[in-house]
C-alpha positions as CSV (number, residue, x, y, z in Angstrom):
1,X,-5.8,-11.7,2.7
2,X,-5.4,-8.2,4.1
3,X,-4.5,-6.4,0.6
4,X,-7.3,-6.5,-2.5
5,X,-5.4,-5.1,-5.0
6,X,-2.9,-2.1,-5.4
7,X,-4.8,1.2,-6.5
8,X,-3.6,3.1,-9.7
9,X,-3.6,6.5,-10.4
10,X,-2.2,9.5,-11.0
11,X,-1.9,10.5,-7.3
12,X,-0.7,6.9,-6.7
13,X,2.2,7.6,-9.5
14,X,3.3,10.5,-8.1
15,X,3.3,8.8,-4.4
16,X,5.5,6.0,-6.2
17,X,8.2,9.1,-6.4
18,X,8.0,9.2,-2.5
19,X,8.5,5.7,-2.0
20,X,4.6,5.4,-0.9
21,X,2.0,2.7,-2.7
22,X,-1.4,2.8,-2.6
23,X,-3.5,-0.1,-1.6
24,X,-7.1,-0.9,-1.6
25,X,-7.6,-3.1,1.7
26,X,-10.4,-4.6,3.0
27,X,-12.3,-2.6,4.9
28,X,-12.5,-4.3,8.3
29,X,-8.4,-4.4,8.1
30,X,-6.4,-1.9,10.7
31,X,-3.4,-0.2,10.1
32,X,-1.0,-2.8,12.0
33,X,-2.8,-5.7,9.9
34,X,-1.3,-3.9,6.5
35,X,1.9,-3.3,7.7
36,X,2.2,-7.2,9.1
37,X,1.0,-8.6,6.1
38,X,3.0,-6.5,3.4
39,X,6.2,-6.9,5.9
40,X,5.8,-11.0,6.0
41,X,4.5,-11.6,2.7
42,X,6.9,-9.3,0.5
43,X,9.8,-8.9,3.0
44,X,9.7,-5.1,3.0
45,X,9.7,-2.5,6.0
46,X,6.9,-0.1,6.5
47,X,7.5,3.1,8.2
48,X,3.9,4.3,7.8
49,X,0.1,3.3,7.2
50,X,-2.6,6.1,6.9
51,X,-5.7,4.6,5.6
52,X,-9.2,6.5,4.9
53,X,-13.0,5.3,3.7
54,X,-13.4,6.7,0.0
55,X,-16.3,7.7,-1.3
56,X,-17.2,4.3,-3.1
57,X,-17.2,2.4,0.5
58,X,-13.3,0.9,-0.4
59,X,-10.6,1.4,1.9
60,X,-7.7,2.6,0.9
61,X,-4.1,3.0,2.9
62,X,-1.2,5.1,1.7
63,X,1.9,2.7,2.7
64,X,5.3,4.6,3.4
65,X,8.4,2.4,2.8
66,X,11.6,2.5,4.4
67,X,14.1,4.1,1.7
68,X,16.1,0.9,1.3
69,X,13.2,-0.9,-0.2
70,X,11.5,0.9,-3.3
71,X,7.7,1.0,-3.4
72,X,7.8,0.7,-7.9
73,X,9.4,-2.8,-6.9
74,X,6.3,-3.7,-4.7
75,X,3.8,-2.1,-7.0
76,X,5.6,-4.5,-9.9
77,X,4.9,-7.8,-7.5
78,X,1.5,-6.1,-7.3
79,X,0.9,-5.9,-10.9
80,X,0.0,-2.1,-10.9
81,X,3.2,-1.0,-13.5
């Protein structure tokens, strides 16, 4: 499994409004392994992955959805809202 668990916050919150959620991923995971996994396993299209090392050693990636899919409907599968 590609995807640990979607990240809340108030950054991430306001991302939602942009149609962008915020994952924690493991850390050995590249940018075409999110969008594969969230694409087959949820059934959404992904325009754009940007991921980065945060200071606690977790990696996060910011995932841009394509505007016919909503990203507060994948962060309610998630379990984040």
């Amino acid at each position: 499994m590609v995807v640990i668990r979607a990240h809340a916050s108030e950054k991430a919150s306001r991302l939602l409004e942009e149609n962008v959620i915020t994952l924690i991923v493991e850390r050995n995971a590249n940018k075409h392994q999110v969008k594969r996994f969230l694409e087959e396993r949820f059934g959404v299209k992904v325009l754009d992955v940007r991921t980065l090392i945060t200071s606690r050693g977790e990696k996060k990636a910011y995932v841009k959805l394509a505007p016919e899919f909503s990203a507060k409907d994948l962060s309610v599968k998630l379990g984040t809202v």
